[in-house]
N, CA, C and O atoms as a GROMACS GRO file, in nm:
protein
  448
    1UNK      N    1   2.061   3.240   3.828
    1UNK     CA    2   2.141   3.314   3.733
    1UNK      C    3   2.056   3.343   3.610
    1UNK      O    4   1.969   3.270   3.563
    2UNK      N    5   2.096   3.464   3.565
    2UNK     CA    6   1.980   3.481   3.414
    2UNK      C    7   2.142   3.468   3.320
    2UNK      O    8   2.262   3.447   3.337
    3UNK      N    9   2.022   3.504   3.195
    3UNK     CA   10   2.164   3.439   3.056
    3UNK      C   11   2.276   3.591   3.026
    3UNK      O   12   2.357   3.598   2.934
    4UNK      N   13   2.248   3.708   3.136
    4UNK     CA   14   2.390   3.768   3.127
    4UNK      C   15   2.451   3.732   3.241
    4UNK      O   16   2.555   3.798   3.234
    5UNK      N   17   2.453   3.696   3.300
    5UNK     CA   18   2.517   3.630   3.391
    5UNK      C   19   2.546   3.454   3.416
    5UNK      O   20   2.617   3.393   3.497
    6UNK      N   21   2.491   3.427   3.349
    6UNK     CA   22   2.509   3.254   3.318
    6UNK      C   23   2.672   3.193   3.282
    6UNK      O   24   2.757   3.274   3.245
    7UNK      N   25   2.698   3.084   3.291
    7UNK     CA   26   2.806   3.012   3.261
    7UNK      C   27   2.748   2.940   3.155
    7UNK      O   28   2.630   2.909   3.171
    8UNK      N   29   2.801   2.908   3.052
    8UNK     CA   30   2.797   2.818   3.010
    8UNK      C   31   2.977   2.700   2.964
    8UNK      O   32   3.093   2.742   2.963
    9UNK      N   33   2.924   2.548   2.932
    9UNK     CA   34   3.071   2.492   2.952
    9UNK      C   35   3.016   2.409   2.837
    9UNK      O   36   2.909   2.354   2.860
   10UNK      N   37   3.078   2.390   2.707
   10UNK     CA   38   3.062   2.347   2.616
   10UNK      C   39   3.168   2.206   2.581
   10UNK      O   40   3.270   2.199   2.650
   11UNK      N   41   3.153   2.132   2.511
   11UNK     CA   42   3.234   2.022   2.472
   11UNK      C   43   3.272   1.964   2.335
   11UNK      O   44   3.184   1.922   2.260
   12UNK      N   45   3.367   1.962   2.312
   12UNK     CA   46   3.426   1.920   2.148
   12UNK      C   47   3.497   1.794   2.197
   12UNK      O   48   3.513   1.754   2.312
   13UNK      N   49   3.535   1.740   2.077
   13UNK     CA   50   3.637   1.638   2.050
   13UNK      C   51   3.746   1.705   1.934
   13UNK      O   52   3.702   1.790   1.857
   14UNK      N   53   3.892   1.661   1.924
   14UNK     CA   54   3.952   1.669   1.799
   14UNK      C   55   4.039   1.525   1.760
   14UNK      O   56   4.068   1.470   1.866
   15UNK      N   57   4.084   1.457   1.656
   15UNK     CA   58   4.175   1.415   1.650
   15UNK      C   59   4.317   1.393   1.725
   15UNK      O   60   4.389   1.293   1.726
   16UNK      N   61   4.338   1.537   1.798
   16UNK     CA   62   4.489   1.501   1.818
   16UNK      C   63   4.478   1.657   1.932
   16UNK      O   64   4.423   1.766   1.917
   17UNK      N   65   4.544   1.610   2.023
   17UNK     CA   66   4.614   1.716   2.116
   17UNK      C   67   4.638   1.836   2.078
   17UNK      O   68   4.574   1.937   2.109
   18UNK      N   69   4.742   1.826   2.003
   18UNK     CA   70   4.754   1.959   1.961
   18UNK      C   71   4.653   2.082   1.884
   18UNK      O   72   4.650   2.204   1.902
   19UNK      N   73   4.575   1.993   1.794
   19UNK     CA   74   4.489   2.051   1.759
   19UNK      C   75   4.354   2.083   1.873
   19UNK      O   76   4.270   2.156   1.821
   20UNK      N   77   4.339   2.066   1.935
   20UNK     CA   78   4.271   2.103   2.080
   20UNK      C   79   4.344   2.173   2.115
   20UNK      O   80   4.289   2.272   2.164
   21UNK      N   81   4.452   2.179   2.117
   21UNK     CA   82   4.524   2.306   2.202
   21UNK      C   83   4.507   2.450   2.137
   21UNK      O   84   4.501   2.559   2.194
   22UNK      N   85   4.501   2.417   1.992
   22UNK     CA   86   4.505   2.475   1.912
   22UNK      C   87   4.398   2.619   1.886
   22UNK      O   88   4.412   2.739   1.865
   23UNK      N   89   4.280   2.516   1.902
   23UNK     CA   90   4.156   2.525   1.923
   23UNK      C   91   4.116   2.622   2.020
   23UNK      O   92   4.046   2.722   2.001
   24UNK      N   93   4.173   2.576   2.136
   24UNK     CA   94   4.126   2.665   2.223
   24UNK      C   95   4.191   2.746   2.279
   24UNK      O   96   4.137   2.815   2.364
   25UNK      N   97   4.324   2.761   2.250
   25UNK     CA   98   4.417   2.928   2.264
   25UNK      C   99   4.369   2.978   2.145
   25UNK      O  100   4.402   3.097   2.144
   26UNK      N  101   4.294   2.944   2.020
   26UNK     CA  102   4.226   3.055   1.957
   26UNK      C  103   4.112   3.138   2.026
   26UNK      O  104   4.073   3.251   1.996
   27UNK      N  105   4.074   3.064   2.114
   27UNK     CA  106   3.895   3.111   2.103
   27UNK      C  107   3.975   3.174   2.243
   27UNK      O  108   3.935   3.289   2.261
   28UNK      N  109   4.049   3.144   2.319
   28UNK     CA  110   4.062   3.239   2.431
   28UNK      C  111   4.134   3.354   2.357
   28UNK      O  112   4.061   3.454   2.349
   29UNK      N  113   4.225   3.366   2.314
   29UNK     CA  114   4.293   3.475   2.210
   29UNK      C  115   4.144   3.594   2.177
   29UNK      O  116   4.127   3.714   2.201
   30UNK      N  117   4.060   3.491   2.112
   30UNK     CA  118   3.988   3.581   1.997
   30UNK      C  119   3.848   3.623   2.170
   30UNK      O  120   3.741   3.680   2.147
   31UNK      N  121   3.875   3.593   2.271
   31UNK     CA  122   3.786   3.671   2.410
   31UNK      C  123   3.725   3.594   2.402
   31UNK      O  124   3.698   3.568   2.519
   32UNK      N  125   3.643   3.485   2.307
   32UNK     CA  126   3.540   3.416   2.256
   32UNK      C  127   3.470   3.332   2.424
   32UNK      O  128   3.364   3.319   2.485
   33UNK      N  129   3.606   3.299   2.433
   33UNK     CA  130   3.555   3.198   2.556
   33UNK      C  131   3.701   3.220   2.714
   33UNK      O  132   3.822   3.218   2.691
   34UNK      N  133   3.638   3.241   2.864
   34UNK     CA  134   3.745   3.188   2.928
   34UNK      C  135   3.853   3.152   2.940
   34UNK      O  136   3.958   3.215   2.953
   35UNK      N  137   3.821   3.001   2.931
   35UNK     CA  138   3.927   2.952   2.984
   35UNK      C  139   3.869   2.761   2.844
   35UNK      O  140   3.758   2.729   2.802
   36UNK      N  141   3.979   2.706   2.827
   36UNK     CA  142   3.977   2.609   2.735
   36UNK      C  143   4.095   2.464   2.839
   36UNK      O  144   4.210   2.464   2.884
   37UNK      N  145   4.004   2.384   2.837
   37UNK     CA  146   4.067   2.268   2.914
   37UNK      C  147   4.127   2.142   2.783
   37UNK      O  148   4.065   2.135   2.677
   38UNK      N  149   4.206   2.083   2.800
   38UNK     CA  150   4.220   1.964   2.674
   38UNK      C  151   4.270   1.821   2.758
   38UNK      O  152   4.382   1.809   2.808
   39UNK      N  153   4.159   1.714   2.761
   39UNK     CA  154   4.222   1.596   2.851
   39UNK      C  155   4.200   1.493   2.729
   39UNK      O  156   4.137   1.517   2.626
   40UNK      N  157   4.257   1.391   2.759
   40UNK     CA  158   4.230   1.303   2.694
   40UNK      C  159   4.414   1.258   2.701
   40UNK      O  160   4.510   1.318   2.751
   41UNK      N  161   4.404   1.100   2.611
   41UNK     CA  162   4.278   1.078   2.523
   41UNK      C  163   4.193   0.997   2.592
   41UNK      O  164   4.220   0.922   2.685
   42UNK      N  165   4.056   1.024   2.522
   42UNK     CA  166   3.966   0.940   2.507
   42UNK      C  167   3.934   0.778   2.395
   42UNK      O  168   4.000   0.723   2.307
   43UNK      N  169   3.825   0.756   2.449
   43UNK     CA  170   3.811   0.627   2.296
   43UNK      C  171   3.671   0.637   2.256
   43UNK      O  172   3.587   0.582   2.328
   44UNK      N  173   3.638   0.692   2.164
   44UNK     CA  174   3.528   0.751   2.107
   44UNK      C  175   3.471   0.634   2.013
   44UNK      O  176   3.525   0.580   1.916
   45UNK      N  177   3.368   0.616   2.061
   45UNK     CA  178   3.304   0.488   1.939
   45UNK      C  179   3.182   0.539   1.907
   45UNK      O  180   3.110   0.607   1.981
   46UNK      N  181   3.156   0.497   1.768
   46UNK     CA  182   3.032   0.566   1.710
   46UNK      C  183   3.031   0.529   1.580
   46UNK      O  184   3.115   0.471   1.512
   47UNK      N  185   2.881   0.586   1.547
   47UNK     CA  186   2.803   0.477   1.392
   47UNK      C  187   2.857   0.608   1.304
   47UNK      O  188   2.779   0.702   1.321
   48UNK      N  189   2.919   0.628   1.254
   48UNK     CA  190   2.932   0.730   1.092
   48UNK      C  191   2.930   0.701   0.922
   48UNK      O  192   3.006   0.627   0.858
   49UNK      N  193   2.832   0.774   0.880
   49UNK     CA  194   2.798   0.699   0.745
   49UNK      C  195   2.766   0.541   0.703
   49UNK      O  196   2.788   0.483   0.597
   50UNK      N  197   2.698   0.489   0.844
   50UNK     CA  198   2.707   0.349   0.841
   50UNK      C  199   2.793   0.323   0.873
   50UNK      O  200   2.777   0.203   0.851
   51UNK      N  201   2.931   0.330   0.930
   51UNK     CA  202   3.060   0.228   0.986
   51UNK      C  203   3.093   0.222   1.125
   51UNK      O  204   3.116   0.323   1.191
   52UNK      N  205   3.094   0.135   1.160
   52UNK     CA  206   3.104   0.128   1.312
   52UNK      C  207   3.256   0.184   1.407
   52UNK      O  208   3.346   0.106   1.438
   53UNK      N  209   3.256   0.324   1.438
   53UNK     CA  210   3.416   0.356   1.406
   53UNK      C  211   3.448   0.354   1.581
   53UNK      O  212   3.380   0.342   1.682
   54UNK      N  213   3.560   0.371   1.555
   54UNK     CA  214   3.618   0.379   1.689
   54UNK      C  215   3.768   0.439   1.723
   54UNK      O  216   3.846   0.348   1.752
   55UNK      N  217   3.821   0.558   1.727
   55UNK     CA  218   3.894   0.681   1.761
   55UNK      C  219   3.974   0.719   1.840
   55UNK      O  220   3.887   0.805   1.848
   56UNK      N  221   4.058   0.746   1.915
   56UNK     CA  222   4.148   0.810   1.984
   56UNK      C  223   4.116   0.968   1.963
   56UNK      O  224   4.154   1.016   1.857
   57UNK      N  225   4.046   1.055   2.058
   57UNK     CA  226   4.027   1.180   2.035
   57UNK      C  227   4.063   1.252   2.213
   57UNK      O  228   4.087   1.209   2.326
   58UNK      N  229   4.047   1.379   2.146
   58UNK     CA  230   4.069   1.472   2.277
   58UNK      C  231   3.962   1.558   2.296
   58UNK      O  232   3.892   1.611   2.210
   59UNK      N  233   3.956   1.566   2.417
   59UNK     CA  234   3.840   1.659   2.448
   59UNK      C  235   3.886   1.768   2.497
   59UNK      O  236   3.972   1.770   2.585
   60UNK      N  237   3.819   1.893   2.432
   60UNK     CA  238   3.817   2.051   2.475
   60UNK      C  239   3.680   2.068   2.542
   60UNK      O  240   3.572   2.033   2.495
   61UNK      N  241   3.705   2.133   2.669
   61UNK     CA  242   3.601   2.159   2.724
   61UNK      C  243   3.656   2.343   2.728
   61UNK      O  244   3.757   2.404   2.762
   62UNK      N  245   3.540   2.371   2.679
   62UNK     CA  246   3.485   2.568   2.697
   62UNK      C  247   3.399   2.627   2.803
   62UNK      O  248   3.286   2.592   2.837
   63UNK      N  249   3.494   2.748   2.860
   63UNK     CA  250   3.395   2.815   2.974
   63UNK      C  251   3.379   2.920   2.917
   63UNK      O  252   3.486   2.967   2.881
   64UNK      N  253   3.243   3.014   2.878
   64UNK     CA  254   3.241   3.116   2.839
   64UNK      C  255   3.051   3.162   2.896
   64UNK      O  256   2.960   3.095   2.944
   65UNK      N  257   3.066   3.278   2.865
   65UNK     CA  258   2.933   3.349   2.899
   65UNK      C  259   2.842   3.296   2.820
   65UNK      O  260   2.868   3.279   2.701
   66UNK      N  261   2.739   3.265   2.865
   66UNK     CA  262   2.632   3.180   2.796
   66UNK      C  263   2.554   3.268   2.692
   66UNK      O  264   2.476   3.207   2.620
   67UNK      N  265   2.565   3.394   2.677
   67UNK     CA  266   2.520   3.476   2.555
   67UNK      C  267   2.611   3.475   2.453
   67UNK      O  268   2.590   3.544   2.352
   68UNK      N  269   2.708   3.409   2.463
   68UNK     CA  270   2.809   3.444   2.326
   68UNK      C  271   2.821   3.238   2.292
   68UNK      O  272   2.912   3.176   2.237
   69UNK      N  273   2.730   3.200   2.333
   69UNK     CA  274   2.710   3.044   2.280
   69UNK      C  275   2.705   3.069   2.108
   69UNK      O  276   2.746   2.973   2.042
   70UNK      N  277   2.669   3.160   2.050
   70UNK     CA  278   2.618   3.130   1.898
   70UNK      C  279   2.780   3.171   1.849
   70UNK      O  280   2.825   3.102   1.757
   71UNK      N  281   2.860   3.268   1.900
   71UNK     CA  282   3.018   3.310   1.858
   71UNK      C  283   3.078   3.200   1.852
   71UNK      O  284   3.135   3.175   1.746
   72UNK      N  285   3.083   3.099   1.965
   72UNK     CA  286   3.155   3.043   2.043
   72UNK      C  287   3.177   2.882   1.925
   72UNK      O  288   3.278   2.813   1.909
   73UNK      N  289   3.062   2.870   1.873
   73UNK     CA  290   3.009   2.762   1.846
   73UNK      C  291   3.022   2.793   1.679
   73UNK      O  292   3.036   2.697   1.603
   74UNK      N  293   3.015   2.918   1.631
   74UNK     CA  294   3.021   2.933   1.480
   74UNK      C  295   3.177   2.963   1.471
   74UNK      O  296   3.210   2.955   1.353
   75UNK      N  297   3.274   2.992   1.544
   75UNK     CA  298   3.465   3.007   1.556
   75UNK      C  299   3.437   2.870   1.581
   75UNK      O  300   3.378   2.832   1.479
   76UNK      N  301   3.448   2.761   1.670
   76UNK     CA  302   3.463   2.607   1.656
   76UNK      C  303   3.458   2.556   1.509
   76UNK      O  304   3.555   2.499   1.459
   77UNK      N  305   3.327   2.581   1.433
   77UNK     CA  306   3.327   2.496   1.419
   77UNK      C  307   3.402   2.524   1.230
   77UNK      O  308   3.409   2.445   1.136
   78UNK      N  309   3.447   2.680   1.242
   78UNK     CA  310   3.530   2.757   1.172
   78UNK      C  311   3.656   2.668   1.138
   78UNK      O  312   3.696   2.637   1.026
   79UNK      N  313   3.717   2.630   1.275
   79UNK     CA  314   3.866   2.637   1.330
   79UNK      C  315   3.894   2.473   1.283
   79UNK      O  316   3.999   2.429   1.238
   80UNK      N  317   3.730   2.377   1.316
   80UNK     CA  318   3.718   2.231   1.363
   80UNK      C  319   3.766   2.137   1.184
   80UNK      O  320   3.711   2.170   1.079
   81UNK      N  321   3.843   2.057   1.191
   81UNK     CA  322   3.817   2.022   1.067
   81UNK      C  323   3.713   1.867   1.048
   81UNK      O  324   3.719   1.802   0.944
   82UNK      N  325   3.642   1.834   1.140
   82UNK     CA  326   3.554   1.708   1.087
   82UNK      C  327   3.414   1.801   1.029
   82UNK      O  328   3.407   1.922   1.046
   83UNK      N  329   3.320   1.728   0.967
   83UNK     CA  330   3.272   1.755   0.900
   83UNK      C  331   3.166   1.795   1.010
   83UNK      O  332   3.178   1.916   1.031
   84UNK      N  333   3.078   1.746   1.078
   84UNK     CA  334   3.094   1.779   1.220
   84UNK      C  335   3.108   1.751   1.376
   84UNK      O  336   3.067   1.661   1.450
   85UNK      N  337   3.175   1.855   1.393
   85UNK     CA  338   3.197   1.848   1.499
   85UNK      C  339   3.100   1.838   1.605
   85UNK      O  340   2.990   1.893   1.600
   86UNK      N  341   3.155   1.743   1.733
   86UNK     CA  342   3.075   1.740   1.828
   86UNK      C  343   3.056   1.875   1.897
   86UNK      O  344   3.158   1.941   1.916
   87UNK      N  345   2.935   1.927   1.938
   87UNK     CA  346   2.938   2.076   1.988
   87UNK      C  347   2.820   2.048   2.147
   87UNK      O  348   2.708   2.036   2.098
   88UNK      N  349   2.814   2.039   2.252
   88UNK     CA  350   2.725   2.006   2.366
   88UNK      C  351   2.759   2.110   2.466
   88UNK      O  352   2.875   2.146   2.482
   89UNK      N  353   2.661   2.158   2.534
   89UNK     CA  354   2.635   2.310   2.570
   89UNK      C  355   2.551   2.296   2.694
   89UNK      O  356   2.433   2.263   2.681
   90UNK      N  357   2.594   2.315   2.795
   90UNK     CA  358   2.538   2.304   2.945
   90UNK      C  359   2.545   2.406   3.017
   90UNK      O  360   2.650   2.469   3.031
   91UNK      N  361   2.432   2.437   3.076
   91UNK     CA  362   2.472   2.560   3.173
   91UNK      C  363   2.432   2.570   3.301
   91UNK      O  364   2.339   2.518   3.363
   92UNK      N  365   2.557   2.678   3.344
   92UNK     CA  366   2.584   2.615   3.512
   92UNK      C  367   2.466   2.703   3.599
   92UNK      O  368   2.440   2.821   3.578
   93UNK      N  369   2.399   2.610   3.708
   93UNK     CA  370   2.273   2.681   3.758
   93UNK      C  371   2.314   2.762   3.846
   93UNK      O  372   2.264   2.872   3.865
   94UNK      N  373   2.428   2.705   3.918
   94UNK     CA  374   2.516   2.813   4.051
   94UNK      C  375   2.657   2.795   3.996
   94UNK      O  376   2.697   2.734   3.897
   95UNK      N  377   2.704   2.847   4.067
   95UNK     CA  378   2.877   2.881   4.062
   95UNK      C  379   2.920   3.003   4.172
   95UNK      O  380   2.831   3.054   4.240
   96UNK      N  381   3.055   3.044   4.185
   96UNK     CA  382   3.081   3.103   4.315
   96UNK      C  383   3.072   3.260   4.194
   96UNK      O  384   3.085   3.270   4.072
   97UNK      N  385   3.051   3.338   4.281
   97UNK     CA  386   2.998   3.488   4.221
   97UNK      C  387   3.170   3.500   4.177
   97UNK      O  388   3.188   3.509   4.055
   98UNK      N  389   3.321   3.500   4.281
   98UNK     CA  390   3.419   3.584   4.202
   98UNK      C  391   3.419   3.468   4.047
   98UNK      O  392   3.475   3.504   3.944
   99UNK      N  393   3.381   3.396   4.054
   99UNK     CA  394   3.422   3.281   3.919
   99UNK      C  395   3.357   3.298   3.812
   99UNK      O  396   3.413   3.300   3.702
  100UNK      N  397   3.183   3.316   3.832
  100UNK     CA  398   3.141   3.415   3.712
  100UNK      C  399   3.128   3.487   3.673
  100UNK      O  400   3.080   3.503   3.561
  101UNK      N  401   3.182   3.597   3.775
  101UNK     CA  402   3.238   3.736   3.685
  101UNK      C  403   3.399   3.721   3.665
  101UNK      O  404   3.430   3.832   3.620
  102UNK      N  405   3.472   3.673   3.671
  102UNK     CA  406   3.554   3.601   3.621
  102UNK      C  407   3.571   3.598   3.459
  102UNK      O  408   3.643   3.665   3.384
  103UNK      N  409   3.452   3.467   3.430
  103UNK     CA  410   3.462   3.446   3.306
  103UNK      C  411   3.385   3.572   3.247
  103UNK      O  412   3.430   3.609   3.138
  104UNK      N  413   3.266   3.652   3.302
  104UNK     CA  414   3.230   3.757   3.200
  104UNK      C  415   3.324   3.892   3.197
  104UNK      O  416   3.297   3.984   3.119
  105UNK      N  417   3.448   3.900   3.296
  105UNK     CA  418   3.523   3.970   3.261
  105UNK      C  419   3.638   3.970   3.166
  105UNK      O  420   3.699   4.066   3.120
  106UNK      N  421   3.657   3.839   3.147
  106UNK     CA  422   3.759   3.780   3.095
  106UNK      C  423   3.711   3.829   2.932
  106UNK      O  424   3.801   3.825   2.848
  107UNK      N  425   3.602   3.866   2.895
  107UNK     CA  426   3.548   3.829   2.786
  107UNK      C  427   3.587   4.008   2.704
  107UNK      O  428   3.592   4.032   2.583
  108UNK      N  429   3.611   4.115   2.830
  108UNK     CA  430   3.577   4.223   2.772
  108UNK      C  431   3.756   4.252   2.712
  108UNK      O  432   3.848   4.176   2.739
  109UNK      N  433   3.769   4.374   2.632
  109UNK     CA  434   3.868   4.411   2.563
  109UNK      C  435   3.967   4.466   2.689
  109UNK      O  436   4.082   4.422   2.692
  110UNK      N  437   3.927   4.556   2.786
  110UNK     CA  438   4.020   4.584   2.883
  110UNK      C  439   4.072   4.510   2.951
  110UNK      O  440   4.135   4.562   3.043
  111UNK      N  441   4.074   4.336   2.945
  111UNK     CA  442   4.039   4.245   3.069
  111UNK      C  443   4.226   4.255   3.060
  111UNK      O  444   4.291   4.274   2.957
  112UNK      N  445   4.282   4.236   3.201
  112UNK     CA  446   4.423   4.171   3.229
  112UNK      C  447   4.438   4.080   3.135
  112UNK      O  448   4.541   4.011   3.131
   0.00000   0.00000   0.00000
């Protein structure tokens, strides 16, 4: 796959469900991205400002065209309210052909 045709599947955390939900019926709204998944919760532990913290968060996972990673990622982190947000960006080497044109159709203004 080259990067107009690429997948990419990105990963956040938020505070709270809803705000993941939130999150990501924006960015599908605004074409930005696919399709937006929200599981959790999770239990997030980690060093911040020196404190050893530990969280109840949700994870949004993003499917979108791997050329609009810099959109995708500057609306997150727009929308995100921690100072920052987790942002991790992988991209898919195969996938089934109707699924990634799929998501790069999904992306255009005429799409269903």
């Amino acid at each position: 796959m080259n990067s107009e045709t690429q997948v990419a599947i990105g990963w956040s955390t938020t505070p709270s469900r809803e705000l993941a939900v939130e999150i990501g019926r924006a960015l599908v709204e605004q074409r930005l991205v696919a399709c937006a998944q929200v599981t959790g919760p999770v239990t997030s532990i980690y060093q911040w400002q020196g404190d050893l913290c530990q969280e109840e968060e949700f994870r949004l996972v993003l499917k979108f065209p791997a050329d609009h990673e810099g959109a995708v990622r500057n609306a997150l982190v727009a929308l995100h309210p921690y100072d920052t947000p987790q942002w991790v960006v992988t991209y898919a080497d195969t996938g089934s052909t109707d699924y990634v044109a799929w998501v790069h159709d999904s992306q255009r203004e005429d799409a269903p």
